[in-house]
N, C-alpha and C positions, 0 to 999 in steps of 0.2 A: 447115337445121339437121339434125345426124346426129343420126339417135331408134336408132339400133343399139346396143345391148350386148352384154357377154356372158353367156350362160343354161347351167344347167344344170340339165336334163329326166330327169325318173325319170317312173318310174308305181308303179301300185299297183293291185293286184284284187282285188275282194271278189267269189269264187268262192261259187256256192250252190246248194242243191239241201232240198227238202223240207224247210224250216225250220232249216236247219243254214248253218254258214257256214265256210268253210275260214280256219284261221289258222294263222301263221308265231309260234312264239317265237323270236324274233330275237333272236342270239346276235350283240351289237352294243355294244361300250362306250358308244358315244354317243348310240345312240337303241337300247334293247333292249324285250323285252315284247311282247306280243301285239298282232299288228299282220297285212296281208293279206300275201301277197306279191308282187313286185314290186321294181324296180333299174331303171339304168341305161338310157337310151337312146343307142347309139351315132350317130355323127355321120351315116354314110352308112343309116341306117335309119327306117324310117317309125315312127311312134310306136307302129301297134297294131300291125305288127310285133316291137314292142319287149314289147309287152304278154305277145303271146303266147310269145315266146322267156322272158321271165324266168319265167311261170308255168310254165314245161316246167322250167328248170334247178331251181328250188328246190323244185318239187311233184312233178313226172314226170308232172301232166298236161298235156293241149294243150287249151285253151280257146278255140273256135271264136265267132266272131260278138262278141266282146269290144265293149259299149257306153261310151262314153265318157260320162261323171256327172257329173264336176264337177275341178275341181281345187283345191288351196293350193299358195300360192305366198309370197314373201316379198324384199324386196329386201336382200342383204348390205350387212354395211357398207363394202367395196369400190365397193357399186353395181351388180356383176352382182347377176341373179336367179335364184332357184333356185323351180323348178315342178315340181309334182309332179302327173301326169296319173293321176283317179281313174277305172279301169273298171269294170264288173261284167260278170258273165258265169253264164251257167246251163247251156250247152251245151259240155261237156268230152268228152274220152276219157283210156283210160290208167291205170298203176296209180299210186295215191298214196304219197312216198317222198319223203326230205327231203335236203337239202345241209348244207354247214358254214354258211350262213345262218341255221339252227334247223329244229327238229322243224317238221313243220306236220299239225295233226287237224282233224278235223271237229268241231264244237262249236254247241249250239241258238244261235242268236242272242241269247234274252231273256237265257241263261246268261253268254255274252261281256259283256254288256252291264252284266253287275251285280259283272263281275270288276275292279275301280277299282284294286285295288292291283299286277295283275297285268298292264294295257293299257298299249301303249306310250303315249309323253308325248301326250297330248289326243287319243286315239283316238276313247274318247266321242265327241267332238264333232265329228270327221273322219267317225264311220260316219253322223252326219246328212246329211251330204252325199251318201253312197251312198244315202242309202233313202228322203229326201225331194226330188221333185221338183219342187218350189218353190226350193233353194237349188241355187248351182252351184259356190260358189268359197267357200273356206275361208283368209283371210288377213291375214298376220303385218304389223303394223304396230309401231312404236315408237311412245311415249308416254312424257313425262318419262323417257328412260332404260329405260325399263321395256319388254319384249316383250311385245304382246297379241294375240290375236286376233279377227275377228269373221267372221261364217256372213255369206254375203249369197246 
């Protein structure tokens, strides 16, 4: 039985340093809003490779020792899957400076945290992933018609 599909791999980093946590407002029609940053993992490229190259293009830092935390993920309804690789990272260099992706600042965490109408679609619930290590996987399932998700 062939268990192969086909995926497509992003990531995403929640950069930090003394209580602050670096964010992207994603200048995105389909998913905008305050969100880490993070894109694309090319085909010939290793994932924290991938990590470290997107936070360089959209921040201008280089993020060293990048941890892998958890992920969401979700099956289309073609049947490929689409994964999104979450990291965090504390060890940076470099000056901070943003792309056509969005601005990206520095911001308290408690502060992002109480910003609801301002976070990308279920960010909330995506930064529990980053900051509890009890959960690892954040994902999208169907139910009557309806997209849901759940923390595991």
């Amino acid at each position: 039985m062939d268990r192969t599909y086909k995926a497509e791999i992003v990531n995403m980093c929640m950069v930090y340093k003394d209580g602050l946590v670096l964010v992207q407002n994603k200048a995105h029609d389909e998913w905008g809003g305050l969100t880490f940053p993070g894109g694309h993992v090319e085909i010939d490229e290793s994932f924290t490779d991938a990590v470290i190259r997107e936070v360089l293009e959209e921040t201008g830092l280089t993020v060293t020792s990048p941890m892998l935390c958890g992920v969401k993920d979700w099956v289309n309804d073609d049947g490929s899957r689409y994964m999104v690789l979450f990291y965090k990272a504390d060890r940076f260099s470099g000056e901070l400076n943003f792309s056509e992706e969005g601005e990206v600042f520095w911001i308290p965490l408690d502060e992002l945290l109480s910003m609801n109408d301002r976070l990308a679609l279920d960010m909330k619930d995506m930064i529990k992933v980053f900051l509890d290590d009890t959960l690892s996987e954040f994902f999208y399932y169907k139910e009557n018609g309806q997209r849901r998700y759940k923390l595991k």
